[in-house]
PDB file as gemmi writes it, atoms N, CA and C in Angstrom:
CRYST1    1.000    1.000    1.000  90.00  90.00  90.00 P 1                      
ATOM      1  N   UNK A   1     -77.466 238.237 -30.306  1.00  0.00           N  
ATOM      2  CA  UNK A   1     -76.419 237.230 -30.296  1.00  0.00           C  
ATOM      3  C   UNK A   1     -75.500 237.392 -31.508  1.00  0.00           C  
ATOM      4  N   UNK A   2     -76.215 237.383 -32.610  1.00  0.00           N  
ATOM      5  CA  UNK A   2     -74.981 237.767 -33.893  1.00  0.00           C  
ATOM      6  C   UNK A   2     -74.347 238.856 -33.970  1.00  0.00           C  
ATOM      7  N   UNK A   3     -74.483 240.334 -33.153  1.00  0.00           N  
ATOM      8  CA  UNK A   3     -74.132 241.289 -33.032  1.00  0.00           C  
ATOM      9  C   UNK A   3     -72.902 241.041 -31.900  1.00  0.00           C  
ATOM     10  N   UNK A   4     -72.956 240.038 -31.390  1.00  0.00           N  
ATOM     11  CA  UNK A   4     -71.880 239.972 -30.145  1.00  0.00           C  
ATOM     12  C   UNK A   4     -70.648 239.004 -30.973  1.00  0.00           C  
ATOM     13  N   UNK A   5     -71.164 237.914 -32.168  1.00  0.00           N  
ATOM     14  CA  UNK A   5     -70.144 236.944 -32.889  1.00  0.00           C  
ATOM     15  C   UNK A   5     -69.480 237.887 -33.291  1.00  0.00           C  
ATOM     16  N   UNK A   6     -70.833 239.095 -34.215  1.00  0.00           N  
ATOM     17  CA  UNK A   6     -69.871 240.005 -35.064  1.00  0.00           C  
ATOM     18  C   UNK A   6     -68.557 240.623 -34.249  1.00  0.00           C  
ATOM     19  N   UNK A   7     -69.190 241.312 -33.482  1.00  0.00           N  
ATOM     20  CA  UNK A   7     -68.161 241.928 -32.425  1.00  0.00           C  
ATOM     21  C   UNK A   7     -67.049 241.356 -31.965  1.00  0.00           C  
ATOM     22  N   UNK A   8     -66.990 240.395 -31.701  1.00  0.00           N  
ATOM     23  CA  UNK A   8     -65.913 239.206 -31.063  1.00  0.00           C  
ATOM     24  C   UNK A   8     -65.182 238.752 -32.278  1.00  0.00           C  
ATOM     25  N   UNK A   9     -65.377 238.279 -33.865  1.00  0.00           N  
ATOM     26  CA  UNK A   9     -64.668 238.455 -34.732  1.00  0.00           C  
ATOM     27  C   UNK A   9     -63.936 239.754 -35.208  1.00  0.00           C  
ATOM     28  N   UNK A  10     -64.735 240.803 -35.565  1.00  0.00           N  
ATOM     29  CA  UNK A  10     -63.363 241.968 -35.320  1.00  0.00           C  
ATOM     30  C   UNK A  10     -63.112 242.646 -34.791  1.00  0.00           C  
ATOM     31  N   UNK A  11     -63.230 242.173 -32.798  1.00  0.00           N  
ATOM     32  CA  UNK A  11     -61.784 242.413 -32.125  1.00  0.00           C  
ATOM     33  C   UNK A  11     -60.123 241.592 -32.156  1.00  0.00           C  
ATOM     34  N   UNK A  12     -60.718 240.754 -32.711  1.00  0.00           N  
ATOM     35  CA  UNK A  12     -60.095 239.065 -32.786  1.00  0.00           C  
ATOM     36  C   UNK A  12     -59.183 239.509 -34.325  1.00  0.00           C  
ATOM     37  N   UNK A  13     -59.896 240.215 -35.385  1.00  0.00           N  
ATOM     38  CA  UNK A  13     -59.082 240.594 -36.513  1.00  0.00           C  
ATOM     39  C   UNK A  13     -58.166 241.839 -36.177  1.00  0.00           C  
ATOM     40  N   UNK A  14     -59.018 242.384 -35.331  1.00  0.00           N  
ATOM     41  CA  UNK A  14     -58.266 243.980 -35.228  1.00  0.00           C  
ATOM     42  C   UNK A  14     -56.653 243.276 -34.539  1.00  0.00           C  
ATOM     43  N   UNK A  15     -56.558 242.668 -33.195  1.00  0.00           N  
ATOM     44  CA  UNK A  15     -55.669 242.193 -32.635  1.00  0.00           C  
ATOM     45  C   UNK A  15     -54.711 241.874 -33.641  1.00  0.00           C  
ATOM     46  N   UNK A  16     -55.186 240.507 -34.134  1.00  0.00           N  
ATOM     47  CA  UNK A  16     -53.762 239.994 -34.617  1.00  0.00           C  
ATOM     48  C   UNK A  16     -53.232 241.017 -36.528  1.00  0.00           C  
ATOM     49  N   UNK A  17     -54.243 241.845 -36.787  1.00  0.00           N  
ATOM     50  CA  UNK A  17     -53.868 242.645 -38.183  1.00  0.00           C  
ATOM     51  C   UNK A  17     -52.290 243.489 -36.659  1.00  0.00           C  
ATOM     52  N   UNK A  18     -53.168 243.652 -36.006  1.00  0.00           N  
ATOM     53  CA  UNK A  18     -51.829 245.047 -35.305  1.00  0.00           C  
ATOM     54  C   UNK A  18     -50.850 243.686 -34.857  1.00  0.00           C  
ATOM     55  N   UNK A  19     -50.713 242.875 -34.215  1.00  0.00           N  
ATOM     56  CA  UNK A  19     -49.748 241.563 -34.033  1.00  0.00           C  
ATOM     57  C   UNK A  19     -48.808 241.833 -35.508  1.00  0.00           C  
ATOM     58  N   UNK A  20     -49.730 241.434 -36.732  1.00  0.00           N  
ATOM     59  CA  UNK A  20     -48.569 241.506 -37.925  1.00  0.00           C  
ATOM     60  C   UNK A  20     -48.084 242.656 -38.577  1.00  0.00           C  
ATOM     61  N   UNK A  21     -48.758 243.727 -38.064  1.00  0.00           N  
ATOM     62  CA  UNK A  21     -48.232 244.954 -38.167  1.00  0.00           C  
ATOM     63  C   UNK A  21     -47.157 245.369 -37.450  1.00  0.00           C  
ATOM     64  N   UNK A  22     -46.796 244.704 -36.092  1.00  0.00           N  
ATOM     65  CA  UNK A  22     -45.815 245.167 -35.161  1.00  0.00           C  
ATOM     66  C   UNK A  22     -44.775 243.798 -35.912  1.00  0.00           C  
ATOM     67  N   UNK A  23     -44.816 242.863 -36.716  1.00  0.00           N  
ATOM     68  CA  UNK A  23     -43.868 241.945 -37.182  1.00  0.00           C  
ATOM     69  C   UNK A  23     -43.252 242.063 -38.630  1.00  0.00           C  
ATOM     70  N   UNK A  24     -43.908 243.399 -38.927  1.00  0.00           N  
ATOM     71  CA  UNK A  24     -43.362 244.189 -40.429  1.00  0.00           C  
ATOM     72  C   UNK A  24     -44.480 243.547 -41.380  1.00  0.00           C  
ATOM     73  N   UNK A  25     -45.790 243.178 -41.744  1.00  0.00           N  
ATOM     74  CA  UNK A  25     -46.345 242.577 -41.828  1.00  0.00           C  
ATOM     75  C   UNK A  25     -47.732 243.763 -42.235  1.00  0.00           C  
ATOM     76  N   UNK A  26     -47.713 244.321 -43.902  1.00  0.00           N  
ATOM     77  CA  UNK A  26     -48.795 245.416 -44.147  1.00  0.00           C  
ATOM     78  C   UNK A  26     -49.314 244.577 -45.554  1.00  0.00           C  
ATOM     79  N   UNK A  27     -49.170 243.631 -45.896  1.00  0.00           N  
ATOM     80  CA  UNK A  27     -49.987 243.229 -47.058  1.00  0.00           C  
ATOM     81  C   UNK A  27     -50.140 242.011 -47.256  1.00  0.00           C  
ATOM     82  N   UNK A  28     -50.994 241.167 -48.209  1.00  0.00           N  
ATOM     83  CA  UNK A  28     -50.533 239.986 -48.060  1.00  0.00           C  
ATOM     84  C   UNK A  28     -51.384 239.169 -49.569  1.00  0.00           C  
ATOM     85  N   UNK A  29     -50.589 239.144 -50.620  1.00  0.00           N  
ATOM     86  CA  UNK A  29     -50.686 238.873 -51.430  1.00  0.00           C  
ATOM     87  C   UNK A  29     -51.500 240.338 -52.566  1.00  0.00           C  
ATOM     88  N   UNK A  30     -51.043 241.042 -52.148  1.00  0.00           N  
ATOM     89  CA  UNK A  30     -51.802 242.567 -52.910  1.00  0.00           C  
ATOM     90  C   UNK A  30     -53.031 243.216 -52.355  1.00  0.00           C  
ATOM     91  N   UNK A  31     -53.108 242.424 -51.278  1.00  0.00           N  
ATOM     92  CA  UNK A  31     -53.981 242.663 -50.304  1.00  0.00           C  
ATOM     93  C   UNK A  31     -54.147 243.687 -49.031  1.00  0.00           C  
ATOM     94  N   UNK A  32     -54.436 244.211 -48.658  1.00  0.00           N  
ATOM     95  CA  UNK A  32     -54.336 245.262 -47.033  1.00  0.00           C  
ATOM     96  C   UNK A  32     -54.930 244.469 -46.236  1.00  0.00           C  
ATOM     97  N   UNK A  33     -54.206 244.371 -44.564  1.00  0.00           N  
ATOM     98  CA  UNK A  33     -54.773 243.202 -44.058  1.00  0.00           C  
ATOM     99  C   UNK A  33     -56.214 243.009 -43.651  1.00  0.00           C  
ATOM    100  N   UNK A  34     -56.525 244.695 -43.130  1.00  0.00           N  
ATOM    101  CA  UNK A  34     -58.127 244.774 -43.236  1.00  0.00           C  
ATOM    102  C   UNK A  34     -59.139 243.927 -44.209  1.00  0.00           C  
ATOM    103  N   UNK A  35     -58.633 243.623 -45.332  1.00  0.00           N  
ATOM    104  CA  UNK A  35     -59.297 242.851 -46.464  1.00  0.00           C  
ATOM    105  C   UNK A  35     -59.352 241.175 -46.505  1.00  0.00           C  
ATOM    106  N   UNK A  36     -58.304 240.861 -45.301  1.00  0.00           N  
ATOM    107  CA  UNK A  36     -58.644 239.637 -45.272  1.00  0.00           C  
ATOM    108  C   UNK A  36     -59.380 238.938 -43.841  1.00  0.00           C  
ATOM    109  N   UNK A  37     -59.910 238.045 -44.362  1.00  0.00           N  
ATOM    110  CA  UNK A  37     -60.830 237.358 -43.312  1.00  0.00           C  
ATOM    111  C   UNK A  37     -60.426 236.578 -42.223  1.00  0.00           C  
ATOM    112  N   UNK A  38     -60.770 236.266 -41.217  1.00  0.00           N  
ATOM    113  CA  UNK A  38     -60.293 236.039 -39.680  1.00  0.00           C  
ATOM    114  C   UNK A  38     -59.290 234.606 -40.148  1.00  0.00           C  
ATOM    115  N   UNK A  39     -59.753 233.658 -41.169  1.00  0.00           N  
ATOM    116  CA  UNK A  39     -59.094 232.580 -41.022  1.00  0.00           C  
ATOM    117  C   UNK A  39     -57.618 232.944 -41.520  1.00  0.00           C  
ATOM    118  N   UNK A  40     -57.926 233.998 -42.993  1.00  0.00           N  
ATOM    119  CA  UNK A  40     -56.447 233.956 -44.031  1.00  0.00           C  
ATOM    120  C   UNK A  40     -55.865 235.105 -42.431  1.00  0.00           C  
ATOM    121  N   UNK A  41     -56.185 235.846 -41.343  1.00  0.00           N  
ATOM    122  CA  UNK A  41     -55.053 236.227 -40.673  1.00  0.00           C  
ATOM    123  C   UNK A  41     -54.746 235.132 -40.022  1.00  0.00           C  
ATOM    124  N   UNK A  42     -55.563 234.784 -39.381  1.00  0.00           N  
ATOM    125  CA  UNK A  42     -54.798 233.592 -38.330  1.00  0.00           C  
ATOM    126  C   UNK A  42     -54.086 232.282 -38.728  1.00  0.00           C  
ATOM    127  N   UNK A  43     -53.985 232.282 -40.257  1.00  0.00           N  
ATOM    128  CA  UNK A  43     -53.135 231.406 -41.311  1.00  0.00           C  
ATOM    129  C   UNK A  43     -51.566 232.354 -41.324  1.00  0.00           C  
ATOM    130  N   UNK A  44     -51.429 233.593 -41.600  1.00  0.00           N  
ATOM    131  CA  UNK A  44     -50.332 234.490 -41.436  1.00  0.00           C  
ATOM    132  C   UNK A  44     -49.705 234.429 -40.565  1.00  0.00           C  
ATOM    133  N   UNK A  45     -50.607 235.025 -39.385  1.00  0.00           N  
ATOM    134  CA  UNK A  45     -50.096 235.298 -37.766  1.00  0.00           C  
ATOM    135  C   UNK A  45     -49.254 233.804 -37.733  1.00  0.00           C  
ATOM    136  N   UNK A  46     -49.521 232.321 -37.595  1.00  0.00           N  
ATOM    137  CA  UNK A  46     -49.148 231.262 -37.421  1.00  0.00           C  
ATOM    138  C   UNK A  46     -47.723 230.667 -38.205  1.00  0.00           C  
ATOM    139  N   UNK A  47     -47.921 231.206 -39.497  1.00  0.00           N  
ATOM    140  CA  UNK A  47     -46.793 230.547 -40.204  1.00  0.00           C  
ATOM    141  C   UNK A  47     -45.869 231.928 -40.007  1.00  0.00           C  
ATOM    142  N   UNK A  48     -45.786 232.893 -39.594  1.00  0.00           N  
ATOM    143  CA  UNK A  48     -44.923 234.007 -39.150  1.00  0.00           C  
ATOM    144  C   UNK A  48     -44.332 233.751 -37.877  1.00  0.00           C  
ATOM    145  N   UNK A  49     -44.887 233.128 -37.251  1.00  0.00           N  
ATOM    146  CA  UNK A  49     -44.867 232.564 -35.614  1.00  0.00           C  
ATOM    147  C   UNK A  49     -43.777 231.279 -35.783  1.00  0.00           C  
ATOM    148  N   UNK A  50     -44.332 230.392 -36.857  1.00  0.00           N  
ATOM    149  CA  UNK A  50     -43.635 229.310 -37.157  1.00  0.00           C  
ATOM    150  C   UNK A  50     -42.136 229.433 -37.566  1.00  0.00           C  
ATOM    151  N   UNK A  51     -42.264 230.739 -38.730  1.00  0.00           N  
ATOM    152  CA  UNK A  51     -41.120 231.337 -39.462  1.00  0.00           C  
ATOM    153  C   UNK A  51     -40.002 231.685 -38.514  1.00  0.00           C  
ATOM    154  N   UNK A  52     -40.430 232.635 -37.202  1.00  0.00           N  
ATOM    155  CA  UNK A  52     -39.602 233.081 -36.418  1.00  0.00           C  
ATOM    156  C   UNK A  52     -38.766 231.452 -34.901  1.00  0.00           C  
ATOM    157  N   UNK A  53     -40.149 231.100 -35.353  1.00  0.00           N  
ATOM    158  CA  UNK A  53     -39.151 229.283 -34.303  1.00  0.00           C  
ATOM    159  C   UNK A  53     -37.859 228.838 -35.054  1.00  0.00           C  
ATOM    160  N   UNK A  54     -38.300 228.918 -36.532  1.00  0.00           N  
ATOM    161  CA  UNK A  54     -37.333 228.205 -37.321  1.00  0.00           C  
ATOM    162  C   UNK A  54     -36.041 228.604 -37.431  1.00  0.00           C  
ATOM    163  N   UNK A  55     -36.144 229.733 -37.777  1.00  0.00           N  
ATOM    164  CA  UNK A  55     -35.140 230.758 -37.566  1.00  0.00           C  
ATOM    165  C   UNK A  55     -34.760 230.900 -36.233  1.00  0.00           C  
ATOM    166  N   UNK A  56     -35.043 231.028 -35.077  1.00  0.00           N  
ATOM    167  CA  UNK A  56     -34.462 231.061 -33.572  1.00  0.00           C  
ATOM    168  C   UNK A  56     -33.224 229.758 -33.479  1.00  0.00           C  
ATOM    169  N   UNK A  57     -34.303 228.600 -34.103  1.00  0.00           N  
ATOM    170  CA  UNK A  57     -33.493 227.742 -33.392  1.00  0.00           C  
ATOM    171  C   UNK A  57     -32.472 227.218 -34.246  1.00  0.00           C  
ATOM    172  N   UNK A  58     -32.183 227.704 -35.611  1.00  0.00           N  
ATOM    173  CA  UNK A  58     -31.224 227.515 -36.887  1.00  0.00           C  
ATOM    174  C   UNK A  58     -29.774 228.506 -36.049  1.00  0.00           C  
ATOM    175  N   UNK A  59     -30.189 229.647 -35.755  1.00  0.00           N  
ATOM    176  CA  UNK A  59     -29.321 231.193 -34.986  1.00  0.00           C  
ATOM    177  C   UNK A  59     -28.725 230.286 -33.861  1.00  0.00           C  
ATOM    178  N   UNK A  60     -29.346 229.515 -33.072  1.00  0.00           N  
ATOM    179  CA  UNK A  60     -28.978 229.212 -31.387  1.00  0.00           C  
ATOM    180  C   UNK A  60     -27.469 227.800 -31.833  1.00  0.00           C  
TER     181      UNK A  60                                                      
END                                                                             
């Protein structure tokens, strides 16, 4: 069973590190994203997500 959490957490990191990699997105605070943990990506991925609403709807 912990071999399957493990597993399911880094496919879940692998995903969204390549998500902020395809959004220009290779470091994050002196960091490589590989180095950070599932929560500090899915804290990134979100406020990058947020960043790009804000900006859409400032442009429209």
């Amino acid at each position: 069973m912990g071999n399957l959490i493990r597993y399911g957490v880094q496919l879940k990191k692998k995903n969204l590190i390549n998500k902020l990699i395809k959004l220009g997105i290779y470091k994050k605070n002196n960091k490589h994203l590989y180095e950070l943990t599932l929560s500090e990506l899915e804290k990134e991925y979100k406020n990058m997500n947020t960043n790009d609403l804000v900006s859409n709807s400032r442009g429209s």
